[in-house]
C-alpha positions in Angstrom: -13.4 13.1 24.7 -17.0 13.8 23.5 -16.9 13.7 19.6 -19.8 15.5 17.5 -20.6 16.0 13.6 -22.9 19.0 12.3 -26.7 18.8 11.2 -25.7 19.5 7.5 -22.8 16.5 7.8 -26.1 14.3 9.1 -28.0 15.3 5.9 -25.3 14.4 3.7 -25.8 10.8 4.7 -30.0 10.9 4.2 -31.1 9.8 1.1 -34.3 9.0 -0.3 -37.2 8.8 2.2 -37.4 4.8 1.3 -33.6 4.5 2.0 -34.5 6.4 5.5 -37.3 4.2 6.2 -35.7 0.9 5.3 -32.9 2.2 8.1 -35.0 3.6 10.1 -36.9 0.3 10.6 -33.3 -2.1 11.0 -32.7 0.2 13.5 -36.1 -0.3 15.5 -35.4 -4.3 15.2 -34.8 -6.4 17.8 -31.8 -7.9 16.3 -28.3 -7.8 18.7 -27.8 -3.7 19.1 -24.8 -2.1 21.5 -25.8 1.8 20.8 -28.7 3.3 22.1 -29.7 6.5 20.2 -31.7 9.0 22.1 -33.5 11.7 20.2 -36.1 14.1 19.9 -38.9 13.3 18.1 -38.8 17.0 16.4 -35.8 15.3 14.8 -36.9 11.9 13.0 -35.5 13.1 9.9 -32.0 13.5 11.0 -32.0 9.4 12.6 -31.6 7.6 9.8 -28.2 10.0 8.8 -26.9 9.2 12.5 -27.9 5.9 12.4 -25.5 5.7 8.8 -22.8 7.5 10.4 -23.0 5.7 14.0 -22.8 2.1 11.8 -19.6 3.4 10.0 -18.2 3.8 13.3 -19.0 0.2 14.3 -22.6 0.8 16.1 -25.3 -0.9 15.8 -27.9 0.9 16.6 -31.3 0.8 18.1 -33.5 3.5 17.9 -37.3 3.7 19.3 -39.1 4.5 16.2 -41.1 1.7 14.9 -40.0 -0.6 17.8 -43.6 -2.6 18.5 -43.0 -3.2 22.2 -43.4 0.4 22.7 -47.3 1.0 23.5 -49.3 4.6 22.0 -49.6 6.6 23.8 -46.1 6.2 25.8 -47.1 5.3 29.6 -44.9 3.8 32.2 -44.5 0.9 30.2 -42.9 2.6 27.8 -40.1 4.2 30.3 -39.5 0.6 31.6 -38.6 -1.2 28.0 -36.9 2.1 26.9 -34.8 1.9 30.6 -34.4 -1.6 30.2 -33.0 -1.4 26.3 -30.7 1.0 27.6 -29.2 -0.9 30.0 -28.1 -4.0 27.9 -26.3 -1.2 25.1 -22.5 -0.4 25.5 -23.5 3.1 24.7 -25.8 5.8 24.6 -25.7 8.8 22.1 -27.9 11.6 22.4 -29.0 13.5 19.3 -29.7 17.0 20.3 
């Protein structure tokens, strides 16, 4: 059964921006993850609440931002790490 939480129950967890960027970054590590959050770029300032609530629920998390194997501008190299991160996770949420 698909669960969900609201955008203002996300902003409850967001603190200050350092607090978001210190998540934000743990998130981006290459350190053992089993969730794979997808997300639109239009909302980077609601990951670092999801991340916080996905890790009360036993996730850890990986998100893109801030991940250097990612290449700028995003190519085809890109698709293949983000496809092949995706594929060692247990699960996948999508932020929409």
């Amino acid at each position: 059964m698909p669960q969900y939480i609201t955008i203002d129950e996300v902003k409850r967890f967001v603190g200050t921006l350092q607090e978001r960027q210190t998540i934000t970054k743990a998130a981006a590590s290459k350190s053992e993850k089993n969730t794979f959050l997808s997300h639109s770029s239009k909302d980077n300032d609601l990951v670092p609440g999801v991340v916080l609530v996905l890790q009360n629920h036993g996730g850890q998390v990986y998100v893109d931002l801030g991940d250097d194997r990612l290449p700028e501008p995003p190519s085809v190299e890109t698709a293949q790490v983000l496809t092949d991160t995706i594929r060692q996770m247990k699960r996948f949420v999508l932020l929409v």
